[in-house]
C-alpha positions in Angstrom: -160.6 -38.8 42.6 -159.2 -36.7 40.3 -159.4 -32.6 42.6 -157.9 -35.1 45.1 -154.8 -36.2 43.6 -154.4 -32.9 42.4 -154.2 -31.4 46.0 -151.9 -34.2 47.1 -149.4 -33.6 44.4 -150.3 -29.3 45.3 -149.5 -30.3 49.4 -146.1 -31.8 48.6 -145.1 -29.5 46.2 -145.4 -27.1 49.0 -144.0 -28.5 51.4 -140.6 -29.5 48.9 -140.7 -25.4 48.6 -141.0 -24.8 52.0 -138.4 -27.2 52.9 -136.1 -25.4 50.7 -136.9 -21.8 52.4 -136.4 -23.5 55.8 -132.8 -24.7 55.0 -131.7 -21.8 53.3 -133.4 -19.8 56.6 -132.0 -22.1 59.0 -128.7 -22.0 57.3 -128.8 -17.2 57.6 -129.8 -17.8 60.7 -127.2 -20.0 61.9 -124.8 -17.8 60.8 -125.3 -14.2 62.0 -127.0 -15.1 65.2 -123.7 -15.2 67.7 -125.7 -16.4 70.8 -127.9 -19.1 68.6 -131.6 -19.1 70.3 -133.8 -21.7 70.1 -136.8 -19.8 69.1 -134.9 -17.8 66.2 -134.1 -21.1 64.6 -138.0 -22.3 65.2 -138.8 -19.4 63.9 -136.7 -19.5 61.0 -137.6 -23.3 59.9 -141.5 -22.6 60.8 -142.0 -19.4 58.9 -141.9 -20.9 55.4 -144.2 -23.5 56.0 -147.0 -21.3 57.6 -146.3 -18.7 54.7 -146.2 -20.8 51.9 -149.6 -23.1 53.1 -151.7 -20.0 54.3 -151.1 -18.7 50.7 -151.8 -22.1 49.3 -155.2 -21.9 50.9 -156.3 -18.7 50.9 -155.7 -18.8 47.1 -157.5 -22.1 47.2 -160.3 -20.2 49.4 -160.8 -17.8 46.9 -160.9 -19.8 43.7 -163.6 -21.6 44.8 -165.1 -18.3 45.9 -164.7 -17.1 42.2 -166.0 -20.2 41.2 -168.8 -20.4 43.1 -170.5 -16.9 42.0 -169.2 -17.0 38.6 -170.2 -20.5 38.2 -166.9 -22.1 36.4 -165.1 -24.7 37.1 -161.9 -24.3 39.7 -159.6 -25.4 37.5 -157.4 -27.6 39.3 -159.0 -31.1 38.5 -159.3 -33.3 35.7 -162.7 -31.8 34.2 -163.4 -28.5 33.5 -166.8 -26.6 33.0 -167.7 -22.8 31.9 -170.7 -21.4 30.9 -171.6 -20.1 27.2 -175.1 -18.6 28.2 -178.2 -19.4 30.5 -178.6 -22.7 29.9 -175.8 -24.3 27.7 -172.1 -24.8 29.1 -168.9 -26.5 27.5 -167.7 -29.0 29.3 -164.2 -30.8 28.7 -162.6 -33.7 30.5 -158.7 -35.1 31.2 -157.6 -33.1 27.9 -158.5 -29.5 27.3 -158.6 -29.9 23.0 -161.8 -32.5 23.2 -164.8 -30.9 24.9 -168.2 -31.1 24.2 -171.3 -28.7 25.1 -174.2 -30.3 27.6 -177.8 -28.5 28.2 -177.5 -26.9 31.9 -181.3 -28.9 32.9 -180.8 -32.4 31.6 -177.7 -33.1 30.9 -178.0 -33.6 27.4 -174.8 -34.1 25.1 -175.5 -31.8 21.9 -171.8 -31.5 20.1 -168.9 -33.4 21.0 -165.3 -33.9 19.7 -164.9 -29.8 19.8 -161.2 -29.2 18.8 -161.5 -25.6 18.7 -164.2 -22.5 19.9 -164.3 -18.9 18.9 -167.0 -17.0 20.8 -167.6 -13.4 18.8 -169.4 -10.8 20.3 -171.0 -7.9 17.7 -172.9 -5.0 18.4 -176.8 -6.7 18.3 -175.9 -10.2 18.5 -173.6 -13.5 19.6 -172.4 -15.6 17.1 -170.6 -19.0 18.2 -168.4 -21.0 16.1 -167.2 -24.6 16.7 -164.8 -26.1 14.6 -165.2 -29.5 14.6 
């Protein structure tokens, strides 16, 4: 429920923005056509909103592309997933500071309350710390 009150809240914050480009291009185009056309002013109040939701989701298009061959979360929902390695991933839900690490296969809960991660990376070997 959560990805879908997240898009809600994405769709009409577009469509506020686009409203606002559609005013302000109504309002130009009101005043410097003489012979005022219909299809300019169509033009003018429909051109924000097919800019402004193509690029909404074409953007959404290709974060789930990213997220589906990277295999991360996509980041606008109220969980959140990246790998660490093959089989173990840290997982975090409603609030990024609490997140916990689960076994890819079973779904097994092996540290929890994780406040903060640093992942080093040395010549030979990986070294990860959790602060608990």
């Amino acid at each position: 429920m959560g990805l879908i009150f997240v898009l809600i809240i994405h769709l009409i914050g577009v469509f506020i923005i686009a409203s606002v480009f559609a005013v302000i291009g109504l309002v130009i185009t009101l005043f410097t056509n003489k012979n005022k056309r219909k299809r300019k002013i169509f033009l003018s109040i429909t051109i924000p909103y097919l800019f402004l939701y193509s690029l909404y989701f074409f953007a959404l298009i290709g974060s789930i592309t990213v997220a589906v061959t990277k295999n991360v979360d996509i980041g606008i929902g109220d969980a959140w997933r990246a790998p660490i390695d093959k089989d173990y991933s840290i997982e975090m839900i409603d609030i990024p500071d609490n997140g916990f690490i689960r076994y890819k296969n079973d779904y097994t809960t092996f540290v929890s309350d994780i406040v903060e991660l640093e992942y080093l990376k040395l010549i030979m070997k990986e070294r990860i710390v959790i602060h608990f």
